[in-house]
N, C-alpha and C positions, 0 to 999 in steps of 0.2 A: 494415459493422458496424451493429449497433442505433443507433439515434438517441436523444437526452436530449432528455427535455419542460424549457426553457428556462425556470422559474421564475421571479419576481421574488427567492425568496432564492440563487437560482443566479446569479443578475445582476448583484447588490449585492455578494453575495462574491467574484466574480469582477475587480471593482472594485476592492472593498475591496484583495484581495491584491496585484492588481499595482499599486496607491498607495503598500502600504506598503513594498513593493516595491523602490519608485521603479522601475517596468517603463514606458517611454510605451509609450502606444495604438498610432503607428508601428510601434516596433520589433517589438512583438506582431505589427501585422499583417503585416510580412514575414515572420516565421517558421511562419505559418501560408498565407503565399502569398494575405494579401485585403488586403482594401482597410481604410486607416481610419477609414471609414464603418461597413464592418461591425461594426467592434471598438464602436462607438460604437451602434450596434441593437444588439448583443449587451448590453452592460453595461446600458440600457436599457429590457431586456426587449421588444426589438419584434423578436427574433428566435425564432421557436414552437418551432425544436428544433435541437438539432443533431447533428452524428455524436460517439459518445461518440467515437471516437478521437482526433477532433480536440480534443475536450472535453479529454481528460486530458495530451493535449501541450500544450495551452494550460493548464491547469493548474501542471504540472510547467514551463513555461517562466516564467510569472508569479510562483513560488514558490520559485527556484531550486533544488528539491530533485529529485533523479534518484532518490531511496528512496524503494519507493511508501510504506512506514509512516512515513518522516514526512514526507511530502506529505499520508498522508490525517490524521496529527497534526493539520497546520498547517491542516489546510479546518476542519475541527471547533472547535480554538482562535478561530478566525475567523465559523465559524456560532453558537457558543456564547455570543460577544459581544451579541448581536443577539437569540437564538431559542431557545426552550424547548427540552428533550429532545424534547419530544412533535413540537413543529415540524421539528425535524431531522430522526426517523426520520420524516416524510413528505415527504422530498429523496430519491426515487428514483436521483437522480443520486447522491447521495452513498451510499449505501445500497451499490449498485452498487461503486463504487470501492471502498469501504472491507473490503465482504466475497465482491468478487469480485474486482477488478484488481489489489487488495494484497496483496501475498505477503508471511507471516509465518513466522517462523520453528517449527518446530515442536520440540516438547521431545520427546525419547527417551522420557520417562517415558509421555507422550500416548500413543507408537506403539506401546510393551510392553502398555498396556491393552488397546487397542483388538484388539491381537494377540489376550493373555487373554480377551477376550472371545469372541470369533473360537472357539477352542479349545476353549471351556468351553460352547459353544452347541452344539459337534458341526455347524456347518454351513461350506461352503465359502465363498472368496470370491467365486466366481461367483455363490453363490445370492443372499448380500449385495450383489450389487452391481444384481441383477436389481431386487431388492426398491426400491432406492437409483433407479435410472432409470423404474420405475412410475410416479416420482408420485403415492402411493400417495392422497396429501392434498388431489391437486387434483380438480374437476370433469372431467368428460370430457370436457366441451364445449372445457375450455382446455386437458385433454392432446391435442384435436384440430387445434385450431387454431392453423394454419399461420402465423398472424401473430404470434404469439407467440415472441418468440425463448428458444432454449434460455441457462439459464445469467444471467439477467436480470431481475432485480426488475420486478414489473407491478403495478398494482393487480388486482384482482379483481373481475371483473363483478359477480358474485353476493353483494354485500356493499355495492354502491354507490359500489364506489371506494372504501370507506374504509380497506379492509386491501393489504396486498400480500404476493402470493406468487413463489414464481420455481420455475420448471420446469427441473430435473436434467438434466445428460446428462454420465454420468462414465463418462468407455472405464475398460475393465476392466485393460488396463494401465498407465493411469494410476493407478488406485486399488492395483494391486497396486505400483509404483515408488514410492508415498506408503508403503505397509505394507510397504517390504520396507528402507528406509530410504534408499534409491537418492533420495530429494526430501528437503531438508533447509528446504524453504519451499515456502507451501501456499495458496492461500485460505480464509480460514476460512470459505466456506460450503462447503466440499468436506468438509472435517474434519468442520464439524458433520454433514453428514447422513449418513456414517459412524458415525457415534456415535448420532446420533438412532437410524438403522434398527435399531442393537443394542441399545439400552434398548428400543425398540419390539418387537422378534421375542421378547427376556427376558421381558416384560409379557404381549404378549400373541400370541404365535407366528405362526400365518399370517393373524390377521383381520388385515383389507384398510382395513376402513371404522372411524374414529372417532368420537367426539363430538368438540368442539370444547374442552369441558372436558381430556377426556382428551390429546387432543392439547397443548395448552398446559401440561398438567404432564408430557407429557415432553421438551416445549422447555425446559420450564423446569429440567430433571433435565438436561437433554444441559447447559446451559449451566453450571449446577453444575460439572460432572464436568469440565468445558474449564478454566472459572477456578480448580478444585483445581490444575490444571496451569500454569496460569499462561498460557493459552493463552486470550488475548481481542481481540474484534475493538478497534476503538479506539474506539466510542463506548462498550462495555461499560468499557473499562479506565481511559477518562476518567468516568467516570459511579462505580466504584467508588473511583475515589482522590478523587472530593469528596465521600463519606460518608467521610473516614479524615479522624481530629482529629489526630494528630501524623505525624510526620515516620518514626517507628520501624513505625505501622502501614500508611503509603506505601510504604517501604520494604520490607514485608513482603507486596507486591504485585507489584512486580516480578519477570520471569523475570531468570533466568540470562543472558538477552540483555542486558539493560537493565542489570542488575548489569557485566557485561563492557562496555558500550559506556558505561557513568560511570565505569570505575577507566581504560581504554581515553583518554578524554579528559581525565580529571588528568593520567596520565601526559603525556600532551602537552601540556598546558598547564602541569606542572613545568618542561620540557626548553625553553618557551618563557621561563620566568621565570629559567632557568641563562642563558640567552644574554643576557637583559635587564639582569642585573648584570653579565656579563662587560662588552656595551659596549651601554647601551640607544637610545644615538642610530643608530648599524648598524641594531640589529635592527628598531629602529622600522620602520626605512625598509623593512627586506625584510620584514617581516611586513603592512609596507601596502600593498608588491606582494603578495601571498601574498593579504589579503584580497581585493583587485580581482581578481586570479586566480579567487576562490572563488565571489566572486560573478559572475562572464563566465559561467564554466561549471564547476560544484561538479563533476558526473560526472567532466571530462575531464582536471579536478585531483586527484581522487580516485584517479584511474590511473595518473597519471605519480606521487603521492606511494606512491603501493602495490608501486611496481616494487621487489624484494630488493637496495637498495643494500648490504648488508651484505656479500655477496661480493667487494666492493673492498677488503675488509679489509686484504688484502697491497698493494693496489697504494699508491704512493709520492706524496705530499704534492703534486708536481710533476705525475704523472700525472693527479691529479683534478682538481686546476686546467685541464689540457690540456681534458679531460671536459667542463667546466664550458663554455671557449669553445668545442668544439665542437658542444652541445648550443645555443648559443647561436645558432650561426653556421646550425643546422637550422632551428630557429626563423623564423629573418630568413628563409630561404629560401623556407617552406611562405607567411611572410606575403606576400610578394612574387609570389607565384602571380597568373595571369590568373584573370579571374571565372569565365572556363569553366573550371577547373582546381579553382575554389573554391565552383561550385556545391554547395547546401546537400543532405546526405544525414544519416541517421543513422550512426553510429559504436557 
């Protein structure tokens, strides 16, 4: 995988998160299979770069969140502490995560446009998709060059470093499983230059080469047309709810997702506050296993709460008791495992 140029705000935050955490250095470094040395050059900064993929499991480990959207939430509440907008979008690292590791939900309404558009151009998705892997926008020196990875925020030679761009490569059945509804989560930089190329061919049909003017008013038209949808990366979506004075025009920024995952968590925190009046010293007690649970491992809580217990509807008061100790008794057993049995993998 690409490697991350190891910042000083890469370093601090990376700190920062697992403090707040309460993550030790230690345990970090076994999960990552180094040393506690390393973890301590890393935070640091006396480490020059590292593999993003290692980047973003340590990440997601320091952070205990398994969603990349609110993992790349939690880094930005965290960068924002500390660091200007302007400072942030020059964290390729995060740049990266945010609008390329992080899969978002995409709205129906996004994919009917982008369809309509598609339809009302008169041209195929092959040809869109041609236009879309050109790089229409970069130099040729950097669509030549080999060192450049595809799919990856860079800076850009030709500008001193001071901008960054990122070099395309979308298979064409990829983009037709996003347009056909087959992907219901996406990276927003794959949407946007979907949508970029079709504001771009509408404008101005097969010219190749832009101004830099022209170009940034149709980034700035693509990103319109995303936030009409509700479809934004998470620096855009935190960036437009602190221009919003109340609560009602917050509100009126959220997708459909976020509306569903706040009615989504009252309800569960009603059905936490039913059991708290039936008998609150119980649920205390199982709700603070329930946290220590969440925070061990949110993902692997998340799955066991997701299974359809509602299918035991019939079964009898005695039986789920039964359930209960032998779910208990699998437990003990999986814990009891030899090291080589419990060697660490993904799940």
């Amino acid at each position: 995988m690409p490697r991350a140029i190891v910042t000083s705000e890469l370093a601090e935050t990376l700190r920062s998160i697992r403090l707040q955490n309460k993550i030790t250095a230690k345990s970090l470094a076994e999960h990552i299979n180094k040393s506690p040395a390393f973890i301590s050059k890393l935070e640091n900064g006396n480490v020059l770069s590292v593999d993003t993929g290692e980047l973003y499991s340590i990440l997601q480990f320091i952070s205990k969140e398994s969603d990349t959207t609110e993992l790349a939430d939690q880094i930005y509440k965290s960068l924002k502490l500390k660091y200007s907008t302007k400072e942030i979008e020059e964290q390729l690292w995060f740049v990266n995560y945010e609008t390329v590791e992080c899969l978002l939900p995409i709205p129906v309404s996004l994919i009917d446009e982008i369809n309509s558009r598609i339809s009302s151009l008169n041209i195929t998705r092959q040809y869109l998709n041609s236009r879309i892997n050109a790089n229409e926008a970069l130099s040729q020196e950097d669509i030549s060059d080999q060192s450049i990875p595809y799919n990856q925020w860079y800076h850009e030679k030709r500008l001193g470093g001071n901008a960054h761009s990122i070099k395309i490569r979308l298979y064409e059945n990829q983009m037709n499983a996003l347009l056909d509804g087959e992907y219901d989560l996406a990276p927003y930089v794959f949407v946007f230059c979907i949508l970029y190329y079709l504001v771009k061919i509408e404008q101005y049909d097969t010219q190749v080469t832009l101004s830099d003017e022209q170009n940034n008013a149709l980034m700035q038209e693509t990103t319109c047309i995303l936030n009409s949808h509700k479809f934004y990366s998470i620096s855009e979506r935190n960036a437009l709810i602190a221009e919003k004075q109340s609560l009602e025009e917050i509100n009126d920024l959220l997708s459909s997702f976020d509306t569903a995952n706040m009615e989504l968590l009252s309800d569960i925190i009603s059905g936490f506050r039913v059991a708290s009046e039936h008998n609150i010293k119980s649920t205390n007690e199982q709700l603070s296993l329930f946290a220590k649970n969440m925070h061990w491992d949110l993902g692997f809580m998340l799955r066991i709460i997701s299974f359809d217990y509602t299918i035991l509807d019939k079964t009898s008061v005695s039986n789920r008791r039964n359930l209960l100790t032998e779910l208990e008794k699998v437990i003990l057993r999986y814990a009891e495992l030899s090291d080589e049995q419990n060697r660490i993998e993904e799940y």
